[in-house]
C-alpha positions in Angstrom: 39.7 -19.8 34.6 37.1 -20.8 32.2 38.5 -20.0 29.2 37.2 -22.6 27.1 34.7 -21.8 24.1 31.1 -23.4 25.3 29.3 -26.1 22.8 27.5 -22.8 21.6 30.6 -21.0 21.1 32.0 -23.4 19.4 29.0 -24.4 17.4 29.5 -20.2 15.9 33.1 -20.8 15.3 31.9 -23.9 13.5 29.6 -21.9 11.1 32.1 -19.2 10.2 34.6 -22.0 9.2 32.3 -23.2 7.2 31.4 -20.1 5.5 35.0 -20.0 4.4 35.4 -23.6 3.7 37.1 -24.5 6.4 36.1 -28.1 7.0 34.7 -29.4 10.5 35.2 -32.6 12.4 31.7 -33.8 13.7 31.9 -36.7 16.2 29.6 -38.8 17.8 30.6 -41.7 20.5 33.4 -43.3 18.1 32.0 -42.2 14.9 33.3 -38.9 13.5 33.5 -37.3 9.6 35.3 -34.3 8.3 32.6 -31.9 7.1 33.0 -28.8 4.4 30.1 -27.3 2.7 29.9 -28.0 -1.3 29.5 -24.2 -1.8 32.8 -23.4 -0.3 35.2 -26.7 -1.0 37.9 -26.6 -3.3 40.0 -28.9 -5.4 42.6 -28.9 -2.4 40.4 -29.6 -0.3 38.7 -32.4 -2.2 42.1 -34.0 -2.6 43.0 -33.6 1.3 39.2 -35.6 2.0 40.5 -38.4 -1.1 43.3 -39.2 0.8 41.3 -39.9 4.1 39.2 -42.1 2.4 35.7 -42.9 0.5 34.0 -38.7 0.2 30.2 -38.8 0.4 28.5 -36.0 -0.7 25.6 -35.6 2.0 22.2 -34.0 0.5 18.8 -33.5 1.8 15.6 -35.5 0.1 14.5 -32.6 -1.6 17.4 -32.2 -3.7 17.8 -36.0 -3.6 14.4 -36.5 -5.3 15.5 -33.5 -8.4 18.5 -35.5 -8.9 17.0 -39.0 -8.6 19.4 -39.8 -5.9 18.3 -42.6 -3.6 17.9 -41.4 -0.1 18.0 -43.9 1.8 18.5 -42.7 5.1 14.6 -40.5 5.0 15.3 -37.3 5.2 19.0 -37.1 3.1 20.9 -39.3 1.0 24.7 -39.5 0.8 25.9 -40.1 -2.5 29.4 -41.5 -3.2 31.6 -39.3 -5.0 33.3 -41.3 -7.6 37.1 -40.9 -8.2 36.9 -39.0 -11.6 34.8 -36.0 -9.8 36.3 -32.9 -9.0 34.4 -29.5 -7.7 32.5 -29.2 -10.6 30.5 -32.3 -10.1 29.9 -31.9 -6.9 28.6 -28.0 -7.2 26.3 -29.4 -10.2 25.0 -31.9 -7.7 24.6 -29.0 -5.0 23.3 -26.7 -7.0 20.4 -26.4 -9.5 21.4 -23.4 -11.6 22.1 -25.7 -14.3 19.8 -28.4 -13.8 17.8 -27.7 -16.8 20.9 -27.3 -19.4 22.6 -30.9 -17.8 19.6 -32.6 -16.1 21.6 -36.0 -16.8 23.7 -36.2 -13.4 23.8 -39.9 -12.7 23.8 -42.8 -12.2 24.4 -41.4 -9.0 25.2 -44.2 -5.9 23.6 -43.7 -2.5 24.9 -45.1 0.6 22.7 -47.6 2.2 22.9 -47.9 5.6 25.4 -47.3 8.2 24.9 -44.1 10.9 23.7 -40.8 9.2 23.5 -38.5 11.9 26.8 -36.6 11.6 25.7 -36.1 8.0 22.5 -34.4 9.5 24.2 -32.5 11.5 26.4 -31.1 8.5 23.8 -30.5 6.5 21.7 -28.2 9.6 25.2 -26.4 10.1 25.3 -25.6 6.6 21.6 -23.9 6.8 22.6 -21.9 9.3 25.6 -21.1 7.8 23.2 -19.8 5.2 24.9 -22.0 2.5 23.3 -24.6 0.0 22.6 -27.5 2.2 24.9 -30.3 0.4 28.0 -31.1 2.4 31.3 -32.8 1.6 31.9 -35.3 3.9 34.4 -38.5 4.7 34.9 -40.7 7.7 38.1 -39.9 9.8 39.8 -41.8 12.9 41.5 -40.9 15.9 39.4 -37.4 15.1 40.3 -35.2 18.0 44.0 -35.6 16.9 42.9 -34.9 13.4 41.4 -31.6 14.8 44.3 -30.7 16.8 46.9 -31.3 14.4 45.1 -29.3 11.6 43.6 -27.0 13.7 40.2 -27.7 13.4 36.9 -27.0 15.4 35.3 -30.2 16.4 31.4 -30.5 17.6 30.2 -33.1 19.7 26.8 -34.0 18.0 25.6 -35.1 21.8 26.9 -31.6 22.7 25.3 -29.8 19.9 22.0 -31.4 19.7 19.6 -29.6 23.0 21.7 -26.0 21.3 20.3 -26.7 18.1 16.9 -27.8 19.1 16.7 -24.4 21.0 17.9 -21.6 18.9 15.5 -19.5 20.4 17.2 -18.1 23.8 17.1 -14.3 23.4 19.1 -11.5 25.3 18.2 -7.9 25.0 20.9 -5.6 24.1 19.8 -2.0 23.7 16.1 0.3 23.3 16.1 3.6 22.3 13.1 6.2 21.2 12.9 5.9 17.1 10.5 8.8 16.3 8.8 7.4 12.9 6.7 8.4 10.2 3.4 6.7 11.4 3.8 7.6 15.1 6.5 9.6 17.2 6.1 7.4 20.0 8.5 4.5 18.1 10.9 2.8 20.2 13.6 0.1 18.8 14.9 -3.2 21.2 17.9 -4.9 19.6 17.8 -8.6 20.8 20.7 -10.6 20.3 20.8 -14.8 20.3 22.9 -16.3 22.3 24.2 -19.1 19.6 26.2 -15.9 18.2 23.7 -15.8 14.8 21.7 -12.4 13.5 20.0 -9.8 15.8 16.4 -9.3 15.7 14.7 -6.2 16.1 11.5 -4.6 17.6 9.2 -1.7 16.8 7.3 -0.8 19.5 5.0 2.0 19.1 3.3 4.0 21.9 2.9 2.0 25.1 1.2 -0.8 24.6 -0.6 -2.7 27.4 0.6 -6.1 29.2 -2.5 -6.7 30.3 -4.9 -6.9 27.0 -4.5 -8.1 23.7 -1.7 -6.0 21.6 -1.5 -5.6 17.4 1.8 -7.5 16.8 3.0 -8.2 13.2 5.9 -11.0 13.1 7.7 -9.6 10.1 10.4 -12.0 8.2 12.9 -9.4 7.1 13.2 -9.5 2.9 15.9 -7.0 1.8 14.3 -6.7 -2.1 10.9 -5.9 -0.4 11.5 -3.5 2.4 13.9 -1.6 1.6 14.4 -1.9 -2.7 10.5 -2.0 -3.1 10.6 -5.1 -5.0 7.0 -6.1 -6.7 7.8 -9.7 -6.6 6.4 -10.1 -2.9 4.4 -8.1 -0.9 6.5 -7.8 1.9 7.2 -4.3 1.7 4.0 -3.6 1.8 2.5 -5.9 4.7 5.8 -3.7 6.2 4.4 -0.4 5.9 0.4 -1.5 6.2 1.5 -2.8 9.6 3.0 -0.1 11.6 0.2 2.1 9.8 -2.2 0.6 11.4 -0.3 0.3 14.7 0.3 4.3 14.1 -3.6 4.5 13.8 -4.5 2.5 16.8 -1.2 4.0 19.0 0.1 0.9 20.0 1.5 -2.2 18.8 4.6 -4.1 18.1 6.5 -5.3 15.1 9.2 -7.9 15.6 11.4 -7.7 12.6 13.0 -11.0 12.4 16.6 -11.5 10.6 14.7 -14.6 8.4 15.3 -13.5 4.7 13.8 -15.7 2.3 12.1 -17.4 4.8 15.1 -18.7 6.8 17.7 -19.8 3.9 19.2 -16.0 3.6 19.0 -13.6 0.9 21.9 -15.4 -1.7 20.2 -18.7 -1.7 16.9 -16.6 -2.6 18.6 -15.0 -4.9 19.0 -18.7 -6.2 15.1 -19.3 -5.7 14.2 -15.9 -7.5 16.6 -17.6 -10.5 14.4 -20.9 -10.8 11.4 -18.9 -10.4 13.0 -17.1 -13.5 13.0 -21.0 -15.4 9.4 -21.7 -14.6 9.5 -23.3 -11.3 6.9 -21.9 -8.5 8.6 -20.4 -5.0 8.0 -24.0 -3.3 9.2 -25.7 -6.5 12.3 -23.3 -6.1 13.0 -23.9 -2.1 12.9 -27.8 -3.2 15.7 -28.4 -5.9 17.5 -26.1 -3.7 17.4 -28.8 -1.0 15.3 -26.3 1.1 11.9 -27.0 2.8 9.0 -24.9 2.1 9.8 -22.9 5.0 12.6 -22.8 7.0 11.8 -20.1 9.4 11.5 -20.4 13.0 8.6 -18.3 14.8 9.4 -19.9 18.1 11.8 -16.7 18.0 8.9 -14.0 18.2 7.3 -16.3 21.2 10.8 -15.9 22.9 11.2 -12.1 22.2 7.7 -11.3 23.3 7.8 -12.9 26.3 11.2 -11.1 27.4 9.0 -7.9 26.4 5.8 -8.5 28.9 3.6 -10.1 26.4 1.1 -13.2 26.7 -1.6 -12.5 24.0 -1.8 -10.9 20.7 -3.9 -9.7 18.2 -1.8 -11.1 15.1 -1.3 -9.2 12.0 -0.9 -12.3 9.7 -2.3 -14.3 6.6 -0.3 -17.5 7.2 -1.7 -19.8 9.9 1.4 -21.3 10.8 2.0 -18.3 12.8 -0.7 -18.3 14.6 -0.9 -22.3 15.6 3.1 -21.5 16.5 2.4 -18.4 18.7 -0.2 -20.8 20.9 2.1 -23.9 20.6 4.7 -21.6 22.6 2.9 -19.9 25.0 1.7 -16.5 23.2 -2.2 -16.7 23.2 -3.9 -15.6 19.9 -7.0 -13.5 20.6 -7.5 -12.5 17.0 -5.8 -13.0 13.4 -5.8 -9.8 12.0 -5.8 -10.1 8.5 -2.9 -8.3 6.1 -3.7 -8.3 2.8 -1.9 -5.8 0.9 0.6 -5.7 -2.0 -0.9 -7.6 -4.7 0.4 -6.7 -8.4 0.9 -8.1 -11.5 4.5 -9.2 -11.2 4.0 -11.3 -7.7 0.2 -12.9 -7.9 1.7 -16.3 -8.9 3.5 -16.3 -5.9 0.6 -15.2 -3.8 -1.6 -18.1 -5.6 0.8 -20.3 -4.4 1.0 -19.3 -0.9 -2.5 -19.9 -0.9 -2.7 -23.0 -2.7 0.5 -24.8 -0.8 1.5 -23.0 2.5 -1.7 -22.7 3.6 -1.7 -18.7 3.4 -5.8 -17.2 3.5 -5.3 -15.1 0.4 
């Protein structure tokens, strides 16, 4: 009987622990740390890592660099936390909210060498946990007795690492007729990953062709746009713009992926929308949150609309990125339609910089 959770499994159980601070043991040959998000640690906690041994608190380069934290290790830097530091500390280091009242954190001391991986791997659990990405972290022995006697869940980073690098394996779960507003002939596919995180959705509308070309609009689902009608994007807009024009032509589909705030998840834009509030552009933002300018993954649309028939697209899209990431995975590009909609007073900052650092043709 194969009872067992899977690496995948366990790699979901891993995130939801997380999510409630529940700390992880991440291992790797004889290495291994105990792993808890900074959002979600508490002074318990905190003490329980003390008495382990030396805590590091493990922070990617972007948040490194606001902080003037060494990061030595590239891509993060793991900063000892000194023995006077409780939560507070490490949530000022985590998060940015308050950089501007206290912007004098330091002298803050990076570990220099040594293995970083498992530190990684903490940090891309805590993304997909959709939870700031600074992680809590201290080095443990004898760790799969540590997880068993506390009842932890414990990742093998070997394990873990092809799962991770291929979020993108899509099962189909239901499709129904959806009459809409810009065509009766709607239809909705629910496709659910198999590493246990959000469903994505499809529109299709009419009956589109496998054999030419079909309108497709990769749409990155944004709660304040779509459905509240926020003016500080134009994403409910490109929204309704699309499937009116797939409506007009009779056929097309919309993939509406679970990706709010490109990839880091409606709270932490929530964050981003705050800096924005102090004066800080949306890629300014996405960096002292420890976020890259985009942490999206459109390899999912290239999954979903090859499980639906489809090899080329006409691609409703200003970004580029889209498009070179639709060839890169197999989805030829015949033509990029362009979607320019939604421009007002309140967002064309953030459209200027679209433009001016992602690339977007504005």
């Amino acid at each position: 009987m194969a009872l067992a959770p899977t690496i995948t499994e366990r790699l979901a159980r891993a995130r939801a622990d997380l999510r409630m601070g529940v700390p992880v043991v991440l291992a790797s040959g004889g290495e291994a740390i105990l792993a808890v998000p900074a959002e979600t640690v508490d002074e318990g906690r905190l003490a329980a890592f003390r008495a382990l041994g030396q805590p590091v608190l493990a922070l990617t380069r972007h948040r490194a660099e606001t902080l003037k934290a060494r990061a030595y290790d590239g891509d993060i830097a793991r900063v000892v936390v000194p023995e006077f530091a409780g939560v507070a500390w490490i949530t000022a280091l985590a998060d940015p909210a308050g950089d501007l009242n206290a912007p004098m954190k330091g002298p803050l001391k990076s570990l220099r060498g040594g293995e970083a991986g498992l530190h990684r791997l903490a940090l891309a659990l805590a993304k997909e946990a959709r939870l700031l990405p600074a992680a809590l972290a201290v080095k443990v022995r004898d760790a799969p007795a540590l997880a068993a006697r506390e009842q932890l869940t414990m990742i093998d980073a070997a394990a873990a690492a092809p799962v991770l690098a291929d979020a993108t394996r899509m099962n189909p779960v239901v499709s129904a007729r959806v009459p809409l507003e810009v065509s009766t002939a709607g239809r909705l596919h629910v496709f659910r990953p198999e590493d246990g995180s959000e469903e994505h959705y499809v529109v299709e509308i009419g009956r589109p062709s496998r054999d030419v070309p079909v309108l497709v609009r990769l749409h990155s689902a944004c709660f304040t746009g779509d459905l509240l009608g926020s003016l500080k994007c134009d994403c409910g807009a490109q929204l309704n713009a699309a499937l009116a024009r797939m409506g007009q032509e009779g056929a097309g589909v919309l993939l509406y992926l679970n990706q709010e705030g490109r990839g880091i998840g409606l709270a932490n834009k929530m964050r981003a929308y705050s800096l924005q509030d102090q004066g800080f552009d949306t890629v300014e933002a996405n960096h002292r949150l420890g976020f890259e300018d985009d942490e999206r993954d459109f390899r999912i649309g290239a999954s979903i609309l090859k499980r639906l028939g489809f090899s080329s697209v006409r691609l409703l899209t200003n970004n580029p990125a889209k498009v070179e990431m639709m060839q890169a995975h197999g989805i030829e590009v015949a033509e990029r339609v362009p979607l320019k909609v939604g421009r007002t007073r309140h967002n064309e900052g953030y459209l200027e910089t679209k433009a001016r650092k992602s690339g977007h043709l504005l």
